[in-house]
C-alpha positions in Angstrom: -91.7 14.5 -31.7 -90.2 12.8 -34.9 -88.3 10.0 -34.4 -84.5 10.3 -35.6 -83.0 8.6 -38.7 -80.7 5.7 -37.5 -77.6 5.8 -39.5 -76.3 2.1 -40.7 -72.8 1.6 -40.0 -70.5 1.0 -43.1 -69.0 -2.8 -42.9 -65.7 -3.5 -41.9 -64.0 -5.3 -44.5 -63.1 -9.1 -43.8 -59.6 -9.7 -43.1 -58.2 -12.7 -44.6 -56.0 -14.6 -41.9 -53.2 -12.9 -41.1 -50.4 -14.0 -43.1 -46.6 -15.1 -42.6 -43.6 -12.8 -44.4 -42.7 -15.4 -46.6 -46.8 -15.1 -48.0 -48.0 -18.0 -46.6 -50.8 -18.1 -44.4 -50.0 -19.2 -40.7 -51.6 -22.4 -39.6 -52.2 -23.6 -36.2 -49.4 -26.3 -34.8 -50.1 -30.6 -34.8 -52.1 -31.9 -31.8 -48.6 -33.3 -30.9 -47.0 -30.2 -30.9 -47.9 -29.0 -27.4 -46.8 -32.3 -25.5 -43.5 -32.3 -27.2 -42.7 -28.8 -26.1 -43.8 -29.9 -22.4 -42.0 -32.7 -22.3 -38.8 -31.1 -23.8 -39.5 -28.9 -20.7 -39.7 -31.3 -18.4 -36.7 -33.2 -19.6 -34.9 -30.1 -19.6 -35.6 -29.4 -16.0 -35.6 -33.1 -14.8 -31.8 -32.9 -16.1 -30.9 -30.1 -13.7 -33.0 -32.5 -10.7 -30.6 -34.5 -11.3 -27.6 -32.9 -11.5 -28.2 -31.5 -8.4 -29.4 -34.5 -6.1 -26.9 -37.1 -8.0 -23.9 -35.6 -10.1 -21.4 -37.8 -8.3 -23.0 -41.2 -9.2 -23.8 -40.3 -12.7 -21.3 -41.2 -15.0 -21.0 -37.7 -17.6 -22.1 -35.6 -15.3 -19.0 -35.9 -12.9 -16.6 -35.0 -15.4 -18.5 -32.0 -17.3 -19.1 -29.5 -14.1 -20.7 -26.3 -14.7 -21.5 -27.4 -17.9 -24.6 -29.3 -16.6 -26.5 -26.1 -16.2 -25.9 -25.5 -19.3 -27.1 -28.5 -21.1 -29.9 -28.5 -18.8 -31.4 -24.7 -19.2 -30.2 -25.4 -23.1 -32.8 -27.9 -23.6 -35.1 -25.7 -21.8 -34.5 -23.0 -23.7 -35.5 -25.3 -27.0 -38.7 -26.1 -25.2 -39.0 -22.1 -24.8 -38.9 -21.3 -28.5 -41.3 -24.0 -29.1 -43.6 -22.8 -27.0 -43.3 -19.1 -28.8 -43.9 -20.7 -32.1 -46.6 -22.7 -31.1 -50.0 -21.4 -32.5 
């Protein structure tokens, strides 16, 4: 029995890195980049820590209230959108 013909498969064509809206080709982030954004998240969260186990002897903290959890999942938040944008 003949053998059948083995078709070659036409190339993909090579994609140049994918590339930003403003034209600019995305590069990866610092080696720093990372432990900024975790410790951003870390301070962040250490913030609320203490807010809750020492608000009363803090001076600042006393006087703002509610507002803590605001400044503390704030500076999370920061961390957050780091950690999107990080590549």
């Amino acid at each position: 029995m003949p053998k059948s013909k083995v078709r070659k498969k036409p190339e993909a064509p090579v994609r140049a890195q994918s590339l930003s809206p403003a034209g600019k080709a995305i590069t990866p982030s610092p080696s720093w980049y990372p432990i900024v954004m975790a410790v951003v998240l870390v301070i962040g969260l250490a913030y609320l820590v203490v807010y809750y186990l020492a608000a009363q002897s803090v001076p600042g903290m006393k006087d703002i209230g509610g507002w803590n959890f605001a400044v503390g999942f704030g500076i999370m938040f920061v961390g957050l959108v780091m950690a999107v944008r990080w590549r």
